[in-house]
C-alpha positions in Angstrom: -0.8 2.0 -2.3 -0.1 -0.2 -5.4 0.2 0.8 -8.8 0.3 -0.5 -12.5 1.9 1.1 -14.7 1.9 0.3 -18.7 4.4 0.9 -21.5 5.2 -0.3 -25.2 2.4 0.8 -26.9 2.7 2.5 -30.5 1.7 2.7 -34.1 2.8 0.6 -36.4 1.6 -1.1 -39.6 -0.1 -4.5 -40.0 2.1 -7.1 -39.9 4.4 -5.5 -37.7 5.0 -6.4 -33.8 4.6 -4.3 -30.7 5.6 -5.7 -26.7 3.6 -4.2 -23.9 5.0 -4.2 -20.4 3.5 -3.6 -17.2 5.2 -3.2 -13.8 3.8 -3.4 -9.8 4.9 -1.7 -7.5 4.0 -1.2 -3.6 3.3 -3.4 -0.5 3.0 -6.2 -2.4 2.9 -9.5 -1.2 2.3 -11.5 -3.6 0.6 -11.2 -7.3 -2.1 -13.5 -8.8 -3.3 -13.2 -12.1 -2.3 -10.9 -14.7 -3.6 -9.7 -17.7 -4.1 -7.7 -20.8 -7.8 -6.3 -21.9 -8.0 -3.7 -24.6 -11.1 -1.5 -25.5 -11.4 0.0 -29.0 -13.7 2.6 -30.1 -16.9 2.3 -29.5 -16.6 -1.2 -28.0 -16.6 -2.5 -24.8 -13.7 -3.8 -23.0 -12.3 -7.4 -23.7 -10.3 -9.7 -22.0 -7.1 -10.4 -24.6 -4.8 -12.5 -22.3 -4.2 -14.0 -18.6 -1.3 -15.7 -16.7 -1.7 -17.1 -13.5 0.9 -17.2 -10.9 1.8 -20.6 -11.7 2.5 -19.9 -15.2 -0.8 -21.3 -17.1 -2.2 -18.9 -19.7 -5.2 -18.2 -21.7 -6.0 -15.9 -24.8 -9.3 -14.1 -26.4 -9.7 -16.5 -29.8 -8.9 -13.4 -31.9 -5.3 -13.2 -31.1 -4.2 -16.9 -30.3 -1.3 -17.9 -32.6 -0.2 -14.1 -32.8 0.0 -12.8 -28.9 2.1 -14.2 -25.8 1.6 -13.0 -22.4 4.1 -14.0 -20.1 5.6 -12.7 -16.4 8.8 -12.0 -14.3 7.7 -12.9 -10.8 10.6 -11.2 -8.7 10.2 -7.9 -11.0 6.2 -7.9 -10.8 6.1 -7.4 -14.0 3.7 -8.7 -17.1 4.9 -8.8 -20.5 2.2 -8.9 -23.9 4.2 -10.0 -27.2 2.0 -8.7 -30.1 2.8 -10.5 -33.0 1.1 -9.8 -36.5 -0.7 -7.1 -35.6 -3.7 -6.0 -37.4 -5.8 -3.1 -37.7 -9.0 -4.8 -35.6 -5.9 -5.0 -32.9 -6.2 -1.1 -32.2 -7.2 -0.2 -29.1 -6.1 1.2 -25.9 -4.6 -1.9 -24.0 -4.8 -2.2 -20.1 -3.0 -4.2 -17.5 -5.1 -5.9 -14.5 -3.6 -7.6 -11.7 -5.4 -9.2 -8.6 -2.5 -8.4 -6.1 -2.3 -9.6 -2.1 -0.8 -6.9 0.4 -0.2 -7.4 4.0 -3.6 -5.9 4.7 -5.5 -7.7 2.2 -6.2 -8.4 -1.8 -7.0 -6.6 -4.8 -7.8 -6.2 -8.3 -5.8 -2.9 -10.0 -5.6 -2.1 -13.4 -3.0 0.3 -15.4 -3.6 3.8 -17.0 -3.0 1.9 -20.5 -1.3 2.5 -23.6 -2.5 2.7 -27.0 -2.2 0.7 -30.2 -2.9 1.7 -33.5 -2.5 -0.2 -36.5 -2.4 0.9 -39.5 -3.3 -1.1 -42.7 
């Protein structure tokens, strides 16, 4: 079995900054991708942010210049640095990895963790 689990979220006001980690753990072999995608209210989820294995990242156009995803390899673990935040920014965040175990691959995602931000 292989699990995701999510911390970090919070309220806070806009402006204000808020890190999200996310930890694997199992019979992992390897991880590929990870990410963030968050879903607010009555919206459908959205990709926010991805790192690849090798380090090369992309971000949703809404939170470039504000977020930073970045990863520890050896602790399996994804990090989102959520800078600026504003009030659009609330959601309930999730963490998605595509993960290879001796028997095969995956894609997992966390329980998330929510984000409110207050104006």
């Amino acid at each position: 079995q292989v699990q995701l689990v999510g911390s970090g979220g919070g309220l806070v006001q806009a402006g204000e900054s808020l890190r999200l980690s996310c930890s694997a753990s199992g019979r992992i072999s390897s991880i590929n991708t990870m990410g963030w995608s968050r879903q607010a209210p009555g919206k459908q989820r959205e990709l926010v942010a991805r790192i690849t294995s090798g380090g090369y990242t992309n971000y949703a156009d809404s939170v470039k210049g504000r977020f930073t995803i970045s990863r520890d390899n050896a602790k399996n673990t994804v990090y989102l640095q959520m800078n600026s935040l504003k009030p659009e920014d609330t959601a309930v965040y999730y963490c998605n990895a595509n993960i290879n175990m001796p028997w095969g691959n995956g894609d997992y995602r966390g329980q998330g963790t929510q984000v409110t931000v207050s104006s």
